[in-house]
Biotite code that builds the C-alpha atoms (Angstrom):
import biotite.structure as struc

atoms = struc.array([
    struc.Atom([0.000, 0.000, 0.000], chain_id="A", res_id=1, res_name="UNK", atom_name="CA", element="C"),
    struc.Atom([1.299, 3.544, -0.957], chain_id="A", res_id=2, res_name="UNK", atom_name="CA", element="C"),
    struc.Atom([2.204, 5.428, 1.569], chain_id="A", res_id=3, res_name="UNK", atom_name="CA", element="C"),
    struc.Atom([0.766, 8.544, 3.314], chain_id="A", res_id=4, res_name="UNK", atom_name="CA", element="C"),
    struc.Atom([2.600, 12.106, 2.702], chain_id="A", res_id=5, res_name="UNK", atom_name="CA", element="C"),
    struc.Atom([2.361, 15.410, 4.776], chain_id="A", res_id=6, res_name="UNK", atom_name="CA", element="C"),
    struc.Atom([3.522, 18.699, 3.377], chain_id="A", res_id=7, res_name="UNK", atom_name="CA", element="C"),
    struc.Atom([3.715, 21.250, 5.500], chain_id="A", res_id=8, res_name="UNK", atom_name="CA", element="C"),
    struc.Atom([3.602, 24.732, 4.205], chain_id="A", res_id=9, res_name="UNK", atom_name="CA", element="C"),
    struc.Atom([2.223, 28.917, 5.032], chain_id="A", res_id=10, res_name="UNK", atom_name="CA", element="C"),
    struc.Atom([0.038, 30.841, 3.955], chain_id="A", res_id=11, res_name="UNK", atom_name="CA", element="C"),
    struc.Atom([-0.451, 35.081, 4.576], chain_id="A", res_id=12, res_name="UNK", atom_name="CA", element="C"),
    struc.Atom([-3.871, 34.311, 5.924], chain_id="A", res_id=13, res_name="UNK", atom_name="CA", element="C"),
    struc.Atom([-6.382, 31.602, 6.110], chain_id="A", res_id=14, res_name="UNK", atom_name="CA", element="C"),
    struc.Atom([-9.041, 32.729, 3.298], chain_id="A", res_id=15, res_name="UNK", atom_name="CA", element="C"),
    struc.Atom([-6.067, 31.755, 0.967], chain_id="A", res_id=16, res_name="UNK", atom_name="CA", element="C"),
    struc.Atom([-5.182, 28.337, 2.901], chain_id="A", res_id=17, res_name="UNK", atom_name="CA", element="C"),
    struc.Atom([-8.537, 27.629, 2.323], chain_id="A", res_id=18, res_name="UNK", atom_name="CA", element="C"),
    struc.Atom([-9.307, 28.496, -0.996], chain_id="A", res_id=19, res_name="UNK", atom_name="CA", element="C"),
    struc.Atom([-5.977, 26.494, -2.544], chain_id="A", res_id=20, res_name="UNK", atom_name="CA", element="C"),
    struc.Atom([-7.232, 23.602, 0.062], chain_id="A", res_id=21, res_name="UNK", atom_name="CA", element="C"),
    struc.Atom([-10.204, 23.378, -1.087], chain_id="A", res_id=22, res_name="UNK", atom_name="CA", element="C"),
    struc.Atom([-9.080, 23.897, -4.794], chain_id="A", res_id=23, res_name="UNK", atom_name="CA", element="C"),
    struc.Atom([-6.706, 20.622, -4.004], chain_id="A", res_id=24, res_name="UNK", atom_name="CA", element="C"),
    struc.Atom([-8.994, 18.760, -2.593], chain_id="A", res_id=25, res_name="UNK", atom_name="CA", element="C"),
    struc.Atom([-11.338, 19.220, -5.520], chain_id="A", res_id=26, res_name="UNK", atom_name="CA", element="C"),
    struc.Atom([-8.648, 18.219, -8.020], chain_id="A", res_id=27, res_name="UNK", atom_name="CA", element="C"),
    struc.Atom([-8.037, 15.422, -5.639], chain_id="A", res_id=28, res_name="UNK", atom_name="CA", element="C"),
    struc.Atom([-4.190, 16.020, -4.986], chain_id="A", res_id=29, res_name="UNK", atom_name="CA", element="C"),
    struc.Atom([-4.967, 16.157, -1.316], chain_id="A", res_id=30, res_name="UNK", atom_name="CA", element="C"),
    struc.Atom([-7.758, 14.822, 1.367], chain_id="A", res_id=31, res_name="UNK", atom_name="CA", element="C"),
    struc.Atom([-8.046, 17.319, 3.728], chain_id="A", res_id=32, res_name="UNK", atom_name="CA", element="C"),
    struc.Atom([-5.778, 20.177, 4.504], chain_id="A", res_id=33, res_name="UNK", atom_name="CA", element="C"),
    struc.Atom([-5.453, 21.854, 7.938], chain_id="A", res_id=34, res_name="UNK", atom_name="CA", element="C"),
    struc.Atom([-5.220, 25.214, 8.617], chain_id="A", res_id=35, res_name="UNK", atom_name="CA", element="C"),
    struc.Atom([-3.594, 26.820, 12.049], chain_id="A", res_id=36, res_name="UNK", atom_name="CA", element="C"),
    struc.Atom([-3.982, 30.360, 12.131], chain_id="A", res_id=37, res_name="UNK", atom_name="CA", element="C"),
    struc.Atom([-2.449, 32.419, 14.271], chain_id="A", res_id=38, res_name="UNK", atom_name="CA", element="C"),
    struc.Atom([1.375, 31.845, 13.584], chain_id="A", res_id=39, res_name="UNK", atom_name="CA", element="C"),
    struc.Atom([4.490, 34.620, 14.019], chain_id="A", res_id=40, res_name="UNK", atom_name="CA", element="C"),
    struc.Atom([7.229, 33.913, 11.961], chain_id="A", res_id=41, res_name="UNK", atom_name="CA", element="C"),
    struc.Atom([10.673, 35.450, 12.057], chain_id="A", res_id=42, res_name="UNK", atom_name="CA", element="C"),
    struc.Atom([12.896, 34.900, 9.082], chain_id="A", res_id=43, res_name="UNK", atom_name="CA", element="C"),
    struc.Atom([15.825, 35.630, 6.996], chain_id="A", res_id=44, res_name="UNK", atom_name="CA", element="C"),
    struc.Atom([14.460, 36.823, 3.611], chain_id="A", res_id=45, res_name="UNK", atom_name="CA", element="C"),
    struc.Atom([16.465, 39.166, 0.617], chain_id="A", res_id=46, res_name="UNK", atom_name="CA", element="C"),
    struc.Atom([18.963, 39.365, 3.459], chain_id="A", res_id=47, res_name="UNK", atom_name="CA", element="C"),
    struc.Atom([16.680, 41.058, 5.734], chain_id="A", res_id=48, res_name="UNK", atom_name="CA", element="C"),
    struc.Atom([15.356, 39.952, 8.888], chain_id="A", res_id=49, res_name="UNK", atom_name="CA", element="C"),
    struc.Atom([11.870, 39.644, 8.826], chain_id="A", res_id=50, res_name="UNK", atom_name="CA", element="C"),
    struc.Atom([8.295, 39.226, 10.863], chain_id="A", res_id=51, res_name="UNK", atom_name="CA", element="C"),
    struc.Atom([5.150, 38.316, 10.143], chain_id="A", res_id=52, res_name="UNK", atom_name="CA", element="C"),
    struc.Atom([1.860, 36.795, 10.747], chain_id="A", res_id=53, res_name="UNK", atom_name="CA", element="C"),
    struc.Atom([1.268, 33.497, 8.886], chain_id="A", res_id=54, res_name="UNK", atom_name="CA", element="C"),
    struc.Atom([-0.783, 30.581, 8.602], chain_id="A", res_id=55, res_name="UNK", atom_name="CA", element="C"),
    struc.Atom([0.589, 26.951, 8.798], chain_id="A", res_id=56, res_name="UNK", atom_name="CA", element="C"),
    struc.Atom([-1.367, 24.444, 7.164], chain_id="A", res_id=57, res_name="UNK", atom_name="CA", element="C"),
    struc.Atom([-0.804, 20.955, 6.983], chain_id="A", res_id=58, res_name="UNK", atom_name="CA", element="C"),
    struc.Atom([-2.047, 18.965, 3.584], chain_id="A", res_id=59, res_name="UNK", atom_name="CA", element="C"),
    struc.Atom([-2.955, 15.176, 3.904], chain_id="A", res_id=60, res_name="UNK", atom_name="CA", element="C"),
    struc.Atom([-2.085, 13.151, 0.402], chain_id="A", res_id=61, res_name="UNK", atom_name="CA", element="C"),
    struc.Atom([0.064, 10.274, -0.718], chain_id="A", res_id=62, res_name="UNK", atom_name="CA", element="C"),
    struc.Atom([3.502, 9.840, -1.487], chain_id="A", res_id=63, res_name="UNK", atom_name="CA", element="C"),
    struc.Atom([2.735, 9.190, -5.339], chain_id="A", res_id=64, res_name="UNK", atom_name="CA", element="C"),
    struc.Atom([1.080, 12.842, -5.955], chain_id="A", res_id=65, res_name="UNK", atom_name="CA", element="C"),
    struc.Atom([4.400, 14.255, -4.040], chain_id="A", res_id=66, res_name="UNK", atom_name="CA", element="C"),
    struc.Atom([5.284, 16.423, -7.523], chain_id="A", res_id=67, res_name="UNK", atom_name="CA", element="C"),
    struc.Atom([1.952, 16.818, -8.820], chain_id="A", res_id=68, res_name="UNK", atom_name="CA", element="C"),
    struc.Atom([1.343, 18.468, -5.536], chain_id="A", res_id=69, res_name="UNK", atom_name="CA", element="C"),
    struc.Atom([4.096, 20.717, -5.130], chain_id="A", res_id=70, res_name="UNK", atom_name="CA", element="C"),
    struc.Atom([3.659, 22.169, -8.482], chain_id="A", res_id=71, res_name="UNK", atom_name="CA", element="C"),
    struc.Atom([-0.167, 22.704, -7.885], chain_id="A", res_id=72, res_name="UNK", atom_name="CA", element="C"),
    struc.Atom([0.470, 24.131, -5.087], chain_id="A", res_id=73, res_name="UNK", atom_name="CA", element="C"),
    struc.Atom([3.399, 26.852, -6.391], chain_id="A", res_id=74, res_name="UNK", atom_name="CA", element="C"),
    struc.Atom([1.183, 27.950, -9.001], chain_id="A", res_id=75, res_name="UNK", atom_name="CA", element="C"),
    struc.Atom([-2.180, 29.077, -6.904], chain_id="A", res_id=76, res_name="UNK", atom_name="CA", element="C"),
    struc.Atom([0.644, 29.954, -4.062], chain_id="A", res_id=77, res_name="UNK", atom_name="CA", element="C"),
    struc.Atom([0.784, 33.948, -2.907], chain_id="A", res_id=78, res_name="UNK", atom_name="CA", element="C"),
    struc.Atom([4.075, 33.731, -2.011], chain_id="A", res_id=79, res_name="UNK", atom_name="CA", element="C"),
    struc.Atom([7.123, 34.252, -4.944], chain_id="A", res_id=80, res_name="UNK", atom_name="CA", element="C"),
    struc.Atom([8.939, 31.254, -3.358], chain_id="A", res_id=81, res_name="UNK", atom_name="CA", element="C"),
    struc.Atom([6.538, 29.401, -0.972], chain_id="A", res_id=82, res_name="UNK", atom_name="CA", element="C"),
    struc.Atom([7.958, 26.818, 1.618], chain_id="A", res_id=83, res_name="UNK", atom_name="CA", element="C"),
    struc.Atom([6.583, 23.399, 0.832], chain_id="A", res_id=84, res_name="UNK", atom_name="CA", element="C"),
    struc.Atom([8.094, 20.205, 2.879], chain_id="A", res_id=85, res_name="UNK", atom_name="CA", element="C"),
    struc.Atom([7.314, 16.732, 2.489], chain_id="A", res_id=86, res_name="UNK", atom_name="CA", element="C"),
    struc.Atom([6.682, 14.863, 5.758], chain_id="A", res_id=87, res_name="UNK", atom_name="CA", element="C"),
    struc.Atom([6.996, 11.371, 4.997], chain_id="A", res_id=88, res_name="UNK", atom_name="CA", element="C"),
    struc.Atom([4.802, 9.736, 7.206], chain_id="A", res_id=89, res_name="UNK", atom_name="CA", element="C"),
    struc.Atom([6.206, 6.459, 8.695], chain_id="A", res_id=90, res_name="UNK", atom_name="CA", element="C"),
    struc.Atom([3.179, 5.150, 9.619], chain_id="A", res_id=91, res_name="UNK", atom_name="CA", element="C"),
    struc.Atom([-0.293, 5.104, 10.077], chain_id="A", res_id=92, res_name="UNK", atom_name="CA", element="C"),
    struc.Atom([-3.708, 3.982, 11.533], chain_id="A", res_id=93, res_name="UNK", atom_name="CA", element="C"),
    struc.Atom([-4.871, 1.866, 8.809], chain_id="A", res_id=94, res_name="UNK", atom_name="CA", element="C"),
    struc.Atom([-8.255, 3.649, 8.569], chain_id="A", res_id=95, res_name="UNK", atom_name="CA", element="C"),
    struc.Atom([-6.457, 6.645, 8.548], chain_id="A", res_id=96, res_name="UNK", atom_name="CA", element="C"),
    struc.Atom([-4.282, 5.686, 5.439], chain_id="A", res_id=97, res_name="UNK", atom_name="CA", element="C"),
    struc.Atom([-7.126, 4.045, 3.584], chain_id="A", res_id=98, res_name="UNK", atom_name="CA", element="C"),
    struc.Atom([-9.663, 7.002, 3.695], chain_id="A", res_id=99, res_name="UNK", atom_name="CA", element="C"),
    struc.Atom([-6.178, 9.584, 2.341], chain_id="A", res_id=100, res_name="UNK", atom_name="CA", element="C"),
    struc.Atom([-5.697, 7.036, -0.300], chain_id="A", res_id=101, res_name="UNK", atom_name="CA", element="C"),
    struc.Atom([-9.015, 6.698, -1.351], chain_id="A", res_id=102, res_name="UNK", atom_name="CA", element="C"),
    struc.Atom([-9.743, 10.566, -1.450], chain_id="A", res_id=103, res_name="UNK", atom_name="CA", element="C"),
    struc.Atom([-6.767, 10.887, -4.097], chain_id="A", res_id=104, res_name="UNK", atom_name="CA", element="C"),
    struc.Atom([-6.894, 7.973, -5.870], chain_id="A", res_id=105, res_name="UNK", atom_name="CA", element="C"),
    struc.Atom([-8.882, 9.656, -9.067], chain_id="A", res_id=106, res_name="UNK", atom_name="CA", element="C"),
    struc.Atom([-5.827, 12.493, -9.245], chain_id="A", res_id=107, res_name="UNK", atom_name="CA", element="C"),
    struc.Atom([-3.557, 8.922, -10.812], chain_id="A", res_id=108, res_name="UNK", atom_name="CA", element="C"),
    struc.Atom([-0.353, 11.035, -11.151], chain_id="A", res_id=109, res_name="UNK", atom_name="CA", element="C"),
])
């Protein structure tokens, strides 16, 4: 059975996590995503320090759709140079991993 994959990833504000979530989910590239408002970040950007009020969001899909994914994600993504990580997911409840692979299955990349 494939695998489960996380990707981690921000957002400026929810209304946009949502709206690319919900876009994924549609296209089937990812089950569900989650959105956690409320996050400061502090980073080095254009060799600048920065700060700023994000959103994380964490996007539930399968190890096959990794690329697909990503490059969905890039092009509906706000930011110039977005932060996308792949959390491979060592393991799983086996409900869990059933219901993320069914909900993506139709994507076939």
């Amino acid at each position: 059975m494939e695998r489960p994959l996380l990707v981690y990833t921000t957002f400026p504000d929810v209304a946009s996590a949502l709206n690319i979530g919900e876009a994924l989910v549609r296209e089937r590239l990812i089950a569900c995503i989650n959105v956690l408002p409320g996050m400061r970040s502090v980073y080095s950007w254009n060799g600048a320090i920065e700060r700023s009020e994000e959103v994380a969001a964490l996007l539930k899909s399968r190890a096959g759709l990794a690329d697909a994914l990503s490059a969905a994600l890039k092009a509906r993504h706000p930011y110039d140079t977005p932060v996308i990580l792949h959390l491979p997911v060592a393991g799983a409840d086996a409900d869990t991993a059933a219901w993320i692979l069914a909900e993506t299955r139709l994507a076939g990349r």
